[in-house]
C-alpha positions as CSV (number, residue, x, y, z in Angstrom):
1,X,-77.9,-43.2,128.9
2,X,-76.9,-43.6,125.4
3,X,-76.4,-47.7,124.7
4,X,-73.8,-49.6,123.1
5,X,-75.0,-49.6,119.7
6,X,-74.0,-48.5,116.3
7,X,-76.3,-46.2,113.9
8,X,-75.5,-46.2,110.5
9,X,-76.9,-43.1,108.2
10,X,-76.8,-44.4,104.2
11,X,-77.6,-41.7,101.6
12,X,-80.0,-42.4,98.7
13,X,-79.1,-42.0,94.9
14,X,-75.4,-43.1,93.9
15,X,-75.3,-44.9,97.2
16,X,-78.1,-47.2,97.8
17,X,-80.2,-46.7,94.5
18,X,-78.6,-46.3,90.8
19,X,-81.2,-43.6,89.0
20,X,-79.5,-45.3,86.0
21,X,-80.1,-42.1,84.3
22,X,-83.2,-41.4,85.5
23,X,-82.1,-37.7,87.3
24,X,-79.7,-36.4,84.6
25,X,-82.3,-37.3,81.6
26,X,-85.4,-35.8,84.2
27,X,-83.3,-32.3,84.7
28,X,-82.2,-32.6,80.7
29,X,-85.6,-32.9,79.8
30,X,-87.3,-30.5,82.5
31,X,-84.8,-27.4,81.3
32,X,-85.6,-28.4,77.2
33,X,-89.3,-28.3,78.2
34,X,-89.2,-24.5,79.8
35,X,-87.0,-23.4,76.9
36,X,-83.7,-23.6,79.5
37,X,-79.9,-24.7,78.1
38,X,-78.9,-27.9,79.2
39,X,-75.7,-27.7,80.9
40,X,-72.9,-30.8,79.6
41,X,-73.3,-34.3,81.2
42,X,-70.8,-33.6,83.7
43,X,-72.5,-30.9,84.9
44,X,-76.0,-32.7,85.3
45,X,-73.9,-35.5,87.1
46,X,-72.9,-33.0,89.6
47,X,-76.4,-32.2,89.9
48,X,-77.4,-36.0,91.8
49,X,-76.9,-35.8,95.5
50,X,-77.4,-31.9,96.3
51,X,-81.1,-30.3,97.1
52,X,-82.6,-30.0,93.2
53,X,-83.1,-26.2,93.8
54,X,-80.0,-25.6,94.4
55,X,-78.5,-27.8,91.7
56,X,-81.0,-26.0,89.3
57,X,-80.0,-22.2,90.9
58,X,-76.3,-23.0,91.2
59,X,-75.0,-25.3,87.9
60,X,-78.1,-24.8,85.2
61,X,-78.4,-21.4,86.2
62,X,-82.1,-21.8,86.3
63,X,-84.0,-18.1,87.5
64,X,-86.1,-17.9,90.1
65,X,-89.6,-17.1,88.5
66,X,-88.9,-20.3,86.5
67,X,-87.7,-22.6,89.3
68,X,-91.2,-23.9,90.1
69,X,-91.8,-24.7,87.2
70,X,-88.8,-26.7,86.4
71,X,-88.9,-28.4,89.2
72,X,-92.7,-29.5,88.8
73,X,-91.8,-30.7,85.1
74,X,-88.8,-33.3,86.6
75,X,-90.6,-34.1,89.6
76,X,-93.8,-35.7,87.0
77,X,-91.4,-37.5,85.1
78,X,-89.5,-39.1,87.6
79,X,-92.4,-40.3,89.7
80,X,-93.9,-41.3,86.4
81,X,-90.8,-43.4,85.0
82,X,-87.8,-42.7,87.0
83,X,-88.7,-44.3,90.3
84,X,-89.2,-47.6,88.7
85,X,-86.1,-47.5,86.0
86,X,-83.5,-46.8,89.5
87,X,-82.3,-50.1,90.6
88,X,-80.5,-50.9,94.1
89,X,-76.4,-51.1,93.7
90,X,-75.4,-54.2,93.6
91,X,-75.3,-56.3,96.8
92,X,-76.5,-52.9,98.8
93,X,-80.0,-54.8,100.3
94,X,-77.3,-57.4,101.3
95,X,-75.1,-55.3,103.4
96,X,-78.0,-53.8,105.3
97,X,-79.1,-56.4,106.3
98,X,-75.7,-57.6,107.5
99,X,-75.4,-54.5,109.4
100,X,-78.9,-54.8,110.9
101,X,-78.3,-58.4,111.7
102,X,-75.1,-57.6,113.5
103,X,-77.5,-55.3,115.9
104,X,-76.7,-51.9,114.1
105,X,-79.7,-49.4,113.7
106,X,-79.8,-48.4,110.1
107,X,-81.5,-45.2,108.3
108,X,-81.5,-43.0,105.4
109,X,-80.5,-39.5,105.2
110,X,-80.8,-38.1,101.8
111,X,-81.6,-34.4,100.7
112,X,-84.4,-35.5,98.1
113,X,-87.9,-34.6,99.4
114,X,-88.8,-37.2,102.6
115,X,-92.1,-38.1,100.9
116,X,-90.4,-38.8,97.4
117,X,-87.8,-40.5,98.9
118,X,-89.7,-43.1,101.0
119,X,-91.9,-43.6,97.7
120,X,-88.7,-44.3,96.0
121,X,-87.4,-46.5,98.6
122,X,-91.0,-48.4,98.4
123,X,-90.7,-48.9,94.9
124,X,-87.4,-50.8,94.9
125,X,-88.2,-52.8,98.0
126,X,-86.2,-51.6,100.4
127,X,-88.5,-49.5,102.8
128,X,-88.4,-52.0,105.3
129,X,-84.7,-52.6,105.8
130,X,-84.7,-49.0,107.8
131,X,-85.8,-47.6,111.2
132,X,-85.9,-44.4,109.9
133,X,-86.2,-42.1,106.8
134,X,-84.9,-38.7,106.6
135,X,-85.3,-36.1,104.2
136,X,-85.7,-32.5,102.7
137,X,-89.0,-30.8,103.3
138,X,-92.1,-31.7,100.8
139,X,-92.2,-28.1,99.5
140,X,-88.8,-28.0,98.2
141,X,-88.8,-24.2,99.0
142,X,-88.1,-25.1,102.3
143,X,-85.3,-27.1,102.4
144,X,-82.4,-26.1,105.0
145,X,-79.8,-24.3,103.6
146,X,-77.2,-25.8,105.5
147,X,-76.7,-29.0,102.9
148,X,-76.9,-32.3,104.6
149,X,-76.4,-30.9,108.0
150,X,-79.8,-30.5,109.4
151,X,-80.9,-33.8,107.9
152,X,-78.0,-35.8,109.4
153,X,-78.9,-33.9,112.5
154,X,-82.6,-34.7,112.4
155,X,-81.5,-39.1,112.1
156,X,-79.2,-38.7,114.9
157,X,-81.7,-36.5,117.1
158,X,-84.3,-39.6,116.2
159,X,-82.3,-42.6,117.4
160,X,-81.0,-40.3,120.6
161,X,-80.2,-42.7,123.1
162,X,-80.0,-45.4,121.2
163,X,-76.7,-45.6,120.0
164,X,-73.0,-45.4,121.0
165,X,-71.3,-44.8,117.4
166,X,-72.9,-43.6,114.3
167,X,-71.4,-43.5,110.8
168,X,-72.4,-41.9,107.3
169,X,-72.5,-43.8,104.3
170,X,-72.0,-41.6,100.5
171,X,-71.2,-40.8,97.6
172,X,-70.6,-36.7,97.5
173,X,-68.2,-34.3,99.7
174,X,-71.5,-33.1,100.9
175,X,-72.3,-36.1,102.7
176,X,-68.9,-36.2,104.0
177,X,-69.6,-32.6,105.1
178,X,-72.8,-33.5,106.2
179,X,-71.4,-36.3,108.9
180,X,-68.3,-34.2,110.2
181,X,-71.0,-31.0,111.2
182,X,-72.2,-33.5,113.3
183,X,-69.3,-34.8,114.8
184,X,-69.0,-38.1,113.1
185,X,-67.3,-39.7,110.2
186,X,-68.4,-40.8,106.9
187,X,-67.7,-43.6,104.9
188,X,-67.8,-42.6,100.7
189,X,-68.4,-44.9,97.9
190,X,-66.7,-45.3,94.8
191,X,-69.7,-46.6,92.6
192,X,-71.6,-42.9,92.9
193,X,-71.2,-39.8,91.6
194,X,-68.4,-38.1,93.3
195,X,-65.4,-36.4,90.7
196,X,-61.6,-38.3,90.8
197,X,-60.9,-37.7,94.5
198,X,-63.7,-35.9,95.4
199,X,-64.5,-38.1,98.8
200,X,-60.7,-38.0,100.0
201,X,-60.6,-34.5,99.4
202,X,-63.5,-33.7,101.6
203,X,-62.1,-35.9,104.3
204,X,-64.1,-39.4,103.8
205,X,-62.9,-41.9,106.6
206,X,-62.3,-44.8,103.7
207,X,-63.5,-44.8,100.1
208,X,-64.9,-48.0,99.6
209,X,-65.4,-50.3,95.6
210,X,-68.4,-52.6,96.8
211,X,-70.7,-52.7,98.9
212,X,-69.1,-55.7,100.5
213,X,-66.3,-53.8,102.2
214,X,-69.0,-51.6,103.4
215,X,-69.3,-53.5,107.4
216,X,-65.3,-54.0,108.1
217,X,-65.2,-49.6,106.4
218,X,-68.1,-49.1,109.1
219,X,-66.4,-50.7,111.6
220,X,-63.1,-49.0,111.4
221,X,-64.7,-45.5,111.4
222,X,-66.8,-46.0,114.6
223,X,-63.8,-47.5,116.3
224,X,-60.6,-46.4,115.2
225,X,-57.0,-47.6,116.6
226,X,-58.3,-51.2,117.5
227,X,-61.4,-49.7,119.4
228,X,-63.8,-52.7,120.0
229,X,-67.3,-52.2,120.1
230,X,-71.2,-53.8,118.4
231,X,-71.1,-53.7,115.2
């Protein structure tokens, strides 16, 4: 029997870690290094938040017998430098612990690599705010091609039982996406990497400006119309 509790899914980079550059400069300086264009900055933007190999195959236009190897390159540098130059948003560590303090279960569900990603999450200091960690495979190759579906799937399957309510938390249409293939609603935020109405038009419950919103946004998504329920 499935509890009166709330689970709340937050995404990685642009919603609870700033790369501060970190991604775009690692994919710039990957593609230089194997002789590839670099595609403009709003291009690379686009690039944070989706699976790498298909960011690569899709917007640089990277081929196949050089994928690999691209990949490799960026992965290097980023563990390297790039874990250690991302910083947490702004009052983010804050918020999850409200939210675990009000009695919600809170875990990640990113499309970077699960190993990387708990690495990453290590490195800033936050590992330990979360009951669970969710990722893309290890071997990028074989990542699910179904977006953020599978992964949002995998958290909820974890916590099964647990919970009465779960939201999303992001900052692209494919986290938005993600959530509603699995029957529940996500919350975006403004401070990530999502184009001028990006989130709304993908169907985002609320857009929210800080991280401070971020409990009442959660709230009104697991119980619309005046529902009451745990936060």
């Amino acid at each position: 029997m499935t509890n009166s509790r709330l689970l709340v899914l937050f995404d990685l980079d642009g919603t609870l870690v700033d790369p501060a550059g970190s991604i775009t400069g690692g994919i710039a300086a990957a593609l230089a290094a194997s002789g590839l264009p670099v595609p403009p900055a709003t291009d690379l933007q686009a690039m944070v938040g989706p699976a790498l190999k298909d960011s690569l195959t899709g917007i640089a236009g990277v081929p196949a017998e050089q994928l690999e190897t691209v990949i490799a390159s960026y992965r290097r540098t980023y563990r390297e430098t790039g874990m250690a130059a991302s910083r947490p948003y702004p009052g983010i560590a804050d918020t999850v612990r409200r939210l675990r303090a009000d009695g919600a279960l809170v875990a990640v569900a990113t499309q970077k690599p699960e190993p990387i990603a708990r690495e990453l999450l290590a490195v800033q200091g936050l590992d330990t705010l979360f009951d669970s960690i969710h990722g893309s495979p290890a071997d990028e190759r074989q990542a699910a091609s179904d977006g953020k579906v599978s992964i949002v799937r995998a958290a909820l399957a974890e916590h099964n039982g647990r919970y009465s309510a779960a939201v999303m938390i992001g900052d692209r249409s494919h986290d938005v996406h993600g959530a509603a293939a699995n029957g529940i609603p996500c919350i975006g935020v403004a401070w990530g990497f999502a184009q001028d109405g990006e989130l709304e038009a993908a169907g985002a419950a609320a857009v929210v400006q800080s991280a401070a919103e971020l409990p009442a946004a959660v709230h009104a998504a697991a119980h619309p119309a005046g529902a009451h329920g745990p936060l």
